[in-house]
N, C-alpha and C positions, 0 to 999 in steps of 0.2 A: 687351584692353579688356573683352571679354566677364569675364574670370576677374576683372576687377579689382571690376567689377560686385558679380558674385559674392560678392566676398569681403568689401565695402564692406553688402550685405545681411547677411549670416552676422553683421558686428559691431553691424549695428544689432535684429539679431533677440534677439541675447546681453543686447545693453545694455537691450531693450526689456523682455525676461524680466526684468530686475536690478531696473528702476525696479517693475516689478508688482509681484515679491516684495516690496521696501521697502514700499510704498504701500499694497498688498494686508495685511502686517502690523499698519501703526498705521492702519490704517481698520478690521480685526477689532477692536483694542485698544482705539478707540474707539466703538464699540460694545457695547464688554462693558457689562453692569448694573453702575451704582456701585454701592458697596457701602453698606450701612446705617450712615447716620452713627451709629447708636452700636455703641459696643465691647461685647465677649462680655461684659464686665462692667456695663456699663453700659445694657444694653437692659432696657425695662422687662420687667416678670412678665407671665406668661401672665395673662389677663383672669379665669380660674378660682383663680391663686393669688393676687388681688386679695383684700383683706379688705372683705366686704360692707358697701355704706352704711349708719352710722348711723340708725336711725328709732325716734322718740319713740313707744309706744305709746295707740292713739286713746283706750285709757281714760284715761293719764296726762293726755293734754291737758283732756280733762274735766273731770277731777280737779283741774285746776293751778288755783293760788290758793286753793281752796277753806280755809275753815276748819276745825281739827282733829277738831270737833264734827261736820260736815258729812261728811266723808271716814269718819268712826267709822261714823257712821249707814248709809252706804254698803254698807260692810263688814259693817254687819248685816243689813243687806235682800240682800244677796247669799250670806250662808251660811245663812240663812232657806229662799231662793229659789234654788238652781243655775242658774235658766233666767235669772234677772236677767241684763241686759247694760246697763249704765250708757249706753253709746253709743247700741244703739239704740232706749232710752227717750228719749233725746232730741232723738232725729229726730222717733220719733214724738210727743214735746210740742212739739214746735216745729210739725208738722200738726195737731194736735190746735187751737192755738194761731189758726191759721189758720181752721179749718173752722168754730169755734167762735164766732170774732166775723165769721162769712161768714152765717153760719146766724144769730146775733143779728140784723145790718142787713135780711136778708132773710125776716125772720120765718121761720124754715123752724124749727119746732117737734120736729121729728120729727128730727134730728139732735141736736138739742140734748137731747134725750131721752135719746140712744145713748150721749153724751159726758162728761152731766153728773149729779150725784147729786142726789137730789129736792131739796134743801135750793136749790141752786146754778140747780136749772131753775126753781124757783117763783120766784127773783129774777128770772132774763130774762122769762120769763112773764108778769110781773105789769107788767114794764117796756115790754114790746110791747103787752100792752094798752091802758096811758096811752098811748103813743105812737099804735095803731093808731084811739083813741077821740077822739084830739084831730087826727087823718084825715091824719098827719105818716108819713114812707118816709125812712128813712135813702138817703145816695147815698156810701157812704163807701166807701173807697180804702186796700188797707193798702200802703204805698211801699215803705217797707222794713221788715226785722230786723235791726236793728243789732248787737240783744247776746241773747243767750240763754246764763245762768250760775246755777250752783246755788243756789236761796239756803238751804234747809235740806234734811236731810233724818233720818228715824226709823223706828223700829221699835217698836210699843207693841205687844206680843203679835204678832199675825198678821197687824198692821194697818199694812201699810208707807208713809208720806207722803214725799213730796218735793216740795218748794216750788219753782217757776223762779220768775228775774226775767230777764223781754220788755221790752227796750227797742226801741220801733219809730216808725218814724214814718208815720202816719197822717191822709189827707183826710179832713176829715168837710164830711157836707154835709147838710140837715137841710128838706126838701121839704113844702109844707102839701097841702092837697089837690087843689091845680092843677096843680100840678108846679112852685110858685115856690120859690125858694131865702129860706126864711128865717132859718137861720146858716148859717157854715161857708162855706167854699170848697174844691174841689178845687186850686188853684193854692199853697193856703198847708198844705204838710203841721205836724203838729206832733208833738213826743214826748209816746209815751206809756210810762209804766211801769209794769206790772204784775207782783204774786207772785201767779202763778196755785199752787196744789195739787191734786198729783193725787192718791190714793189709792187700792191695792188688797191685798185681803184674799191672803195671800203662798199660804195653805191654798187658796184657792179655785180651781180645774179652769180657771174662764174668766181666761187672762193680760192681761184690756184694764184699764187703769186710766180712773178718773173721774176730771172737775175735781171738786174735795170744796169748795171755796175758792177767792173770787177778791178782794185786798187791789192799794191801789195801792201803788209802790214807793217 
């Protein structure tokens, strides 16, 4: 009985080994890493043997649309001038743009001095006075800039010009000496367009250009 024991264990210890192995096999199997769905042919390229994105250069965009006259002119202010950078002259006229009808509404004279060529500051000037003599404070709002784009530009000797045209939309609001509103509103913005011209002598050491000209558009 004993042996019979015995030997009824021995065949369940064999079978037990048997069923592990099986079991033990397709449970390592399923665990292995699947494999990468794509083929040796078919996997993509290393991210370094990728050919680098496409990008328009920021002078190009500048430049886009521009007239052949316009782009000529360019061209010559920039072999004139090595330091010309068409980009960030028009950041900085697009500030320029800014500081200059911030400094008009708030009569701040002394910037407008910095910015503008005497021809261009005796116009504000003489225009702040009526306004300041008739006891009237601008309350005006610039909302947005819409557009800012070339409208000309030259080269007459040493003397480099480039005209923008500022499309923006601006609150105007028009205060007597009490503080009463009498035009204008801040709720109703309206377009305005302007060809401002900057100007600067291409020889000259100081790189700041002036507004030279101010036309509507």
């Amino acid at each position: 009985m004993i042996l019979e024991i015995v030997i009824l264990a021995m065949i369940a210890a064999f079978l037990g080994l048997r069923l592990y192995s099986v079991l033990g096999r397709r449970a390592e199997h399923e665990e292995d890493v699947v494999p990468h769905r794509f083929d040796a042919g078919d996997k993509p390229p290393h991210p370094a043997a990728q050919p680098a994105p496409q990008t328009v250069p920021q002078r190009a965009i500048e430049l886009e649309g521009v007239m052949p006259a316009v782009e000529r002119g360019i061209a010559e202010i920039n072999s004139a001038d090595r330091n010309f950078d068409i980009t960030g002259f028009m950041e900085g006229a697009k500030g320029a743009y800014e500081m200059v009808l911030e400094a008009y509404w708030t009569g701040d004279r002394d910037t407008l001095r910095e910015l503008c060529d005497d021809d261009v500051f005796e116009g504000f000037s003489a225009a702040m006075d009526a306004r300041e003599e008739a006891g009237h404070t601008l309350d005006n709002k610039l909302i947005r800039l819409e557009e800012t784009r070339i409208h000309s530009a030259s080269l007459d000797k040493r003397m480099a010009r480039i005209a923008i045209l500022f499309v923006a939309d601006i609150a105007t609001v028009t205060r007597d000496k009490d503080g009463t509103v009498v035009a204008g509103s801040l709720d109703d913005a309206i377009e305005s367009r302007d060809v401002w011209t900057f100007s600067r002598n291409v020889g000259d050491s100081d790189p700041n250009w002036v507004l030279d000209e101010t036309d509507e558009g």
